[in-house]
C-alpha positions in Angstrom: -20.0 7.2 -26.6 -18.2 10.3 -25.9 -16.3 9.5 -22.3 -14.9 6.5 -20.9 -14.6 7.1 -16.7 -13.0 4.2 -14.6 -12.0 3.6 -11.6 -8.3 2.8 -10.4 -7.9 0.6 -7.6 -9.7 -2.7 -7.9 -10.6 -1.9 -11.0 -8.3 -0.3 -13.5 -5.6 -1.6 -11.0 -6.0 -5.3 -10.1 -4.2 -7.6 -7.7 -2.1 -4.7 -5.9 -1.0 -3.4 -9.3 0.3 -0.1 -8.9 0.9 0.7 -12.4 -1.4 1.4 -15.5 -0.8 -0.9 -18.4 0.6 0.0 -21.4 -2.3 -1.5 -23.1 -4.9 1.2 -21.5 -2.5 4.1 -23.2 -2.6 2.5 -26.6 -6.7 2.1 -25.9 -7.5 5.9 -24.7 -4.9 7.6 -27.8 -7.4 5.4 -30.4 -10.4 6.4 -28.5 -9.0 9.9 -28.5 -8.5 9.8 -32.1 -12.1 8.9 -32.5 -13.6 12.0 -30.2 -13.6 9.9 -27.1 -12.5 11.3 -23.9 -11.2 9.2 -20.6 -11.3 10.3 -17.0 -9.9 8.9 -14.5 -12.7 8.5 -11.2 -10.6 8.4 -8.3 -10.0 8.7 -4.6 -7.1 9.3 -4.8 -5.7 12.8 -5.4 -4.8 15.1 -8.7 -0.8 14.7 -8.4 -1.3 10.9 -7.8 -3.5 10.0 -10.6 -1.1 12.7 -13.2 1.9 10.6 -12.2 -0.6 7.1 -12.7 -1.2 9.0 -16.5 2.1 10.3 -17.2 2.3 9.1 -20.8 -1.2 10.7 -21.5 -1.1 13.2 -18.7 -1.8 16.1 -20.7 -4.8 13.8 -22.9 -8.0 13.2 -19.8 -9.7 14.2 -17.5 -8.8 13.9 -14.1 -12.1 13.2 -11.4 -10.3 13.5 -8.3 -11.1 13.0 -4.3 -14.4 10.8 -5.2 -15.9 13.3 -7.2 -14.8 16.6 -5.0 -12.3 18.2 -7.7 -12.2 17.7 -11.5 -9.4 18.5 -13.6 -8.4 19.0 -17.2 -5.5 20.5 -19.2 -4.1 21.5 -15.8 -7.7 23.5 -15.1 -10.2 22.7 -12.4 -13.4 22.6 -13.7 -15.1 22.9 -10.8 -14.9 21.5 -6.8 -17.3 21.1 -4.0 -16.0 21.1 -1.0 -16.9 20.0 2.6 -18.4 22.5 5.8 -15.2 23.5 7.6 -16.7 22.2 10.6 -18.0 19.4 9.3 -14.8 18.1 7.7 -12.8 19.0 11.6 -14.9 17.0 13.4 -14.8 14.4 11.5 -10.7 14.1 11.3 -11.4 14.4 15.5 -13.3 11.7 15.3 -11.0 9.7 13.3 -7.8 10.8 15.8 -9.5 9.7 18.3 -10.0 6.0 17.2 -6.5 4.2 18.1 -6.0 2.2 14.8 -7.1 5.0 12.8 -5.0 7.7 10.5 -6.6 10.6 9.1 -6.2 12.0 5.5 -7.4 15.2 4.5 -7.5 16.5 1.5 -6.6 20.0 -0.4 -7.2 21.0 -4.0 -3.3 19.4 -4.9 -2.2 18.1 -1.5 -3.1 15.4 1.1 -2.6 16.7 5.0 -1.8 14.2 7.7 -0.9 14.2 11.4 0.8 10.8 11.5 0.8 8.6 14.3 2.9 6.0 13.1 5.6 7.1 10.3 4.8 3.9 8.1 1.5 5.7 7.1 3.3 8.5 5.6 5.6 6.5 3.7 2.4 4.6 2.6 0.4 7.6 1.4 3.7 9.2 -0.4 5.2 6.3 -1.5 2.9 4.0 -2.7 -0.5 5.7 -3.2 1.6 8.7 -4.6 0.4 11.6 -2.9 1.3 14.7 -2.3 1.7 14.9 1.3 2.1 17.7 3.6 2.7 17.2 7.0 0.9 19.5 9.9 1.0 19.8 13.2 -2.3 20.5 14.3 -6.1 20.7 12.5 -6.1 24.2 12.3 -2.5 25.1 10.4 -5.0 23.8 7.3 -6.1 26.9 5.8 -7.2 25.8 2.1 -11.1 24.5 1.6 -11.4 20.9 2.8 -12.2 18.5 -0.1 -12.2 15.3 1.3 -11.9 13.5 4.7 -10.4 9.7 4.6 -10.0 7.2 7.6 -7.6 4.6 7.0 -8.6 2.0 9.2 -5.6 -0.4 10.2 -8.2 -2.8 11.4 -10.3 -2.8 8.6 -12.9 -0.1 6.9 -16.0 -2.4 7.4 -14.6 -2.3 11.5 -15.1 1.3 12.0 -17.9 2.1 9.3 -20.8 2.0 11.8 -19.1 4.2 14.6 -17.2 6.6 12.5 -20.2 7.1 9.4 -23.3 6.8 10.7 -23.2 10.3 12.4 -22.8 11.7 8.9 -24.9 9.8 6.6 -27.6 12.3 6.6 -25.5 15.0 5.7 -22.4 13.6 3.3 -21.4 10.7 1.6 -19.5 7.5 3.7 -18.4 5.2 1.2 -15.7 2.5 1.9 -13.1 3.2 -0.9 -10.9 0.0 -0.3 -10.3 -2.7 2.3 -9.2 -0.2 5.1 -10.2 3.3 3.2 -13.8 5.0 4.3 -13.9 8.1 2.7 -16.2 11.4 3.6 -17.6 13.9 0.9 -20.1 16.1 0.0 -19.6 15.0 -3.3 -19.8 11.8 -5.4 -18.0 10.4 -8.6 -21.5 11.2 -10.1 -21.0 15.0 -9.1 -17.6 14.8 -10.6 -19.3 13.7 -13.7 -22.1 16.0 -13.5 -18.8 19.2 -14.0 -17.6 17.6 -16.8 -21.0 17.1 -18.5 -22.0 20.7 -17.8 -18.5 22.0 -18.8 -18.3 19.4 -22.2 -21.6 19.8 -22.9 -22.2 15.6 -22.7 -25.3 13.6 -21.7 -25.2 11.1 -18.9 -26.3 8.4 -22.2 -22.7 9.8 -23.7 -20.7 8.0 -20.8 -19.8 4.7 -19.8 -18.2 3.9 -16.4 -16.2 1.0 -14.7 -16.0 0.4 -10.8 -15.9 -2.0 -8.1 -16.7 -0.2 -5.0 -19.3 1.3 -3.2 -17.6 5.1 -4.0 -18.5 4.0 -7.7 -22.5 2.9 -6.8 -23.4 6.8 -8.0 -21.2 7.0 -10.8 -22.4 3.2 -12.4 -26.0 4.9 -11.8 -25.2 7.8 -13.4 -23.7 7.0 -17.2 -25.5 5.6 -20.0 -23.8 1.9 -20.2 -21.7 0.8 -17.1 -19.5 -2.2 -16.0 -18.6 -3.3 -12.3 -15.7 -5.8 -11.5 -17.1 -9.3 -11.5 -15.5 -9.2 -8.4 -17.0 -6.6 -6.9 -20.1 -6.2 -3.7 -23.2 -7.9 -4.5 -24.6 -4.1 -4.3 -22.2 -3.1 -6.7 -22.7 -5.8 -9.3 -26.1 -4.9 -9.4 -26.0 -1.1 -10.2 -24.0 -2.0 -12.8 -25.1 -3.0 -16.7 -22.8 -5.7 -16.8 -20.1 -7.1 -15.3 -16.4 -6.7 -16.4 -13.4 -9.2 -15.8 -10.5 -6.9 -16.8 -11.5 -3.3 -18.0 -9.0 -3.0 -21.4 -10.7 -6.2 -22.8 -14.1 -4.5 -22.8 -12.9 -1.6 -24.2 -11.4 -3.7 -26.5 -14.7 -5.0 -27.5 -17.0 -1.7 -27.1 -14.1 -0.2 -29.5 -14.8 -2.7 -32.1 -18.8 -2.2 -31.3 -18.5 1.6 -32.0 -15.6 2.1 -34.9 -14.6 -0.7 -36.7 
């Protein structure tokens, strides 16, 4: 085992927690000290998931907008990013739908056009973006990484309508109860940059997740846990299933070095 790659919310982050545990620090510095690297495979952006890390900020790796960006010791390691046109239609398509926001995502910053000012409060304050608000589609000028939908009403609501256009061409995963995300990449493209750049095997990792934006990254690694209570779909591209991820650390720590 070389790198350790979870998931935050509904995974690392359970029953609306919206703070790390101390516990996970204490479990990635003696991992560290054994050669053992963690990333953390999010959604959610760079500055959110730093500020998530703070005591060990500096320590892991940072897999960032589902795969799209990957950070480490405040480098990217590498970024694929969506068709210009591609990623504005979608965000039309998204305006368009009346309880729908759209979130679009830079290298370090997350763009809105808000039509209610409760979603940017949301997105600053509690997911912990970055935010920078614009006035139209086009004053966006950096490469798109990621379009999100949040669906008041419910991700599952607006998957059909909204994702099947694009299916053929990007990845539609629903990221959370009212999150469906768009990407060319996934958290298994993420991983694939920090295997080239680290010069790690696929057999070196092992992954934790709980949604269908994990299915290519539990695939991917060598060993791999899902949330016992994730999809059906989930749980079974998974190794095993996991009840609270520092306990099977915990026990894979005690497997490997003691």
């Amino acid at each position: 085992m070389k790198l350790i790659a979870s998931d935050l919310d509904g995974t690392l982050l359970l029953n609306g927690s919206t703070q790390v545990s101390d516990e996970l620090f204490r479990l990635i510095d003696a991992y560290q000290k054994q050669g053992v690297l963690f990333c953390a495979a999010s959604g959610r952006q760079y500055n959110s998931l730093r500020g998530l890390f703070a005591p060990v900020a500096d320590d892991i790796l940072y897999l960032c907008e589902n795969g799209a960006v990957v950070f480490y010791k405040g480098k990217v390691l590498g970024k694929t990013c969506i068709p210009r046109e591609d990623a504005l239609s979608i965000c039309r398509s998204i305006l368009a739908r009346p309880h729908c926001e759209v979130l679009i995502s830079g290298e370090q910053t997350s763009y809105l056009l808000p039509k209610q000012d409760d979603y940017v409060d949301h997105i600053r304050y509690f997911v912990g973006n970055h935010v920078t608000l614009v006035p139209s589609l086009d004053a966006i000028e950096e490469d798109i990484l990621k379009v999100s939908a949040f669906c008041r009403n419910g991700a599952a609501e607006n998957e059909d309508d909204l994702g099947n256009a694009w299916k053929d061409r990007l990845n539609v995963a629903v990221s959370g109860r009212q999150w469906l995300d768009f990407t060319v990449a996934g958290k298994e493209d993420g991983l694939e940059i920090i295997r080239k750049a680290l010069s790690l095997q696929p057999e070196d990792m092992v992954s934790f997740g709980d949604n269908f934006n994990d299915l290519g990254m539990l695939r991917y690694t060598g060993r791999s846990y899902a949330m016992r209570t994730a999809p059906k779909a989930v749980r079974e591209a998974a190794d095993a299933l996991c009840d609270r991820v520092e306990e099977t650390l915990k026990e894979l720590y005690r497997e490997q070095f003691e």
